[in-house]
C-alpha positions as CSV (number, residue, x, y, z in Angstrom):
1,X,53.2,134.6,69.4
2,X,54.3,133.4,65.4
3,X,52.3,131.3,63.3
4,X,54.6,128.1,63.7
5,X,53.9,128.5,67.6
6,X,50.0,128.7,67.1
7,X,50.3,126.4,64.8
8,X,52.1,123.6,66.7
9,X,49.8,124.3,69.6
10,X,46.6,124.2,67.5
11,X,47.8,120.5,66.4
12,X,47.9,119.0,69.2
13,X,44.5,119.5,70.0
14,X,42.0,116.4,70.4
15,X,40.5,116.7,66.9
16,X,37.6,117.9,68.0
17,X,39.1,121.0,69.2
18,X,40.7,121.3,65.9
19,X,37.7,120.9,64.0
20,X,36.0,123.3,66.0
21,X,38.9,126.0,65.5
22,X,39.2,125.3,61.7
23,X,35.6,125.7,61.2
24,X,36.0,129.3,63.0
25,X,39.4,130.6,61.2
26,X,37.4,129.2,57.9
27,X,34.2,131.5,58.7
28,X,37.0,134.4,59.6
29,X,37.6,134.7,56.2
30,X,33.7,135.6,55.1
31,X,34.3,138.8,56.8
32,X,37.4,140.1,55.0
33,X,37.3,143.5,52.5
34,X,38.1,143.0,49.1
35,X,41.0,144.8,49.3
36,X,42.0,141.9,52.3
37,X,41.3,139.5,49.4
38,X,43.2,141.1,46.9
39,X,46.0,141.9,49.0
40,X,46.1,138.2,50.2
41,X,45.7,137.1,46.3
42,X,48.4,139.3,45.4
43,X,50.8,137.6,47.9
44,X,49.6,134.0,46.8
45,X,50.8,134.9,43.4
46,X,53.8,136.2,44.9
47,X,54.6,132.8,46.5
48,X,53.9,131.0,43.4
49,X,55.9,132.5,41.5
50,X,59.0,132.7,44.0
51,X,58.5,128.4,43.9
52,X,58.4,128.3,39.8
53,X,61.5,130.6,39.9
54,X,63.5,128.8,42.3
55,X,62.3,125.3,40.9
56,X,59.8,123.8,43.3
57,X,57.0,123.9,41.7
58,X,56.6,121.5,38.3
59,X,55.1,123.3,35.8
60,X,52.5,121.9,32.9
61,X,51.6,123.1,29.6
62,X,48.2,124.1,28.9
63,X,48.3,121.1,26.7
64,X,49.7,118.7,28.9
65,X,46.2,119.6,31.1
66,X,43.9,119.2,28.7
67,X,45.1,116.1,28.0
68,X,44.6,115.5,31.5
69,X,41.4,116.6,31.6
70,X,40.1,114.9,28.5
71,X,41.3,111.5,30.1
72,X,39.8,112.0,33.2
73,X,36.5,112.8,31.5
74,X,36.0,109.8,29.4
């Protein structure tokens, strides 16, 4: 069975259900190996940078955030 499958099956349970099986796929993750954690790290950065190279992702300059960041503090 693929993800989309699983996960078209997993959203149409009462949200109980789904609360239930997020809170146990969420505590799955406590038992990984750090090489699991890099390996999945590795592939975030992966995807991340596939989006900024083929333009989805907007991209902000250091700058532009800490203006961001000082107006959301004052």
């Amino acid at each position: 069975m693929d993800t989309a499958n699983i996960t078209s099956k997993a959203l149409s349970l009462p949200v109980q259900q789904r609360a239930e099986l997020a809170a146990q796929l969420l505590s799955s993750l406590d038992a990984l190996t750090e090489t699991e954690i890099e390996a999945l790290w590795l592939q975030e950065a992966a995807n991340r940078a596939l989006q900024i190279d083929q333009g989805l992702s907007k991209l902000i300059s250091a700058e532009e955030v800490r203006l961001q960041a000082n107006a959301l503090l004052r």
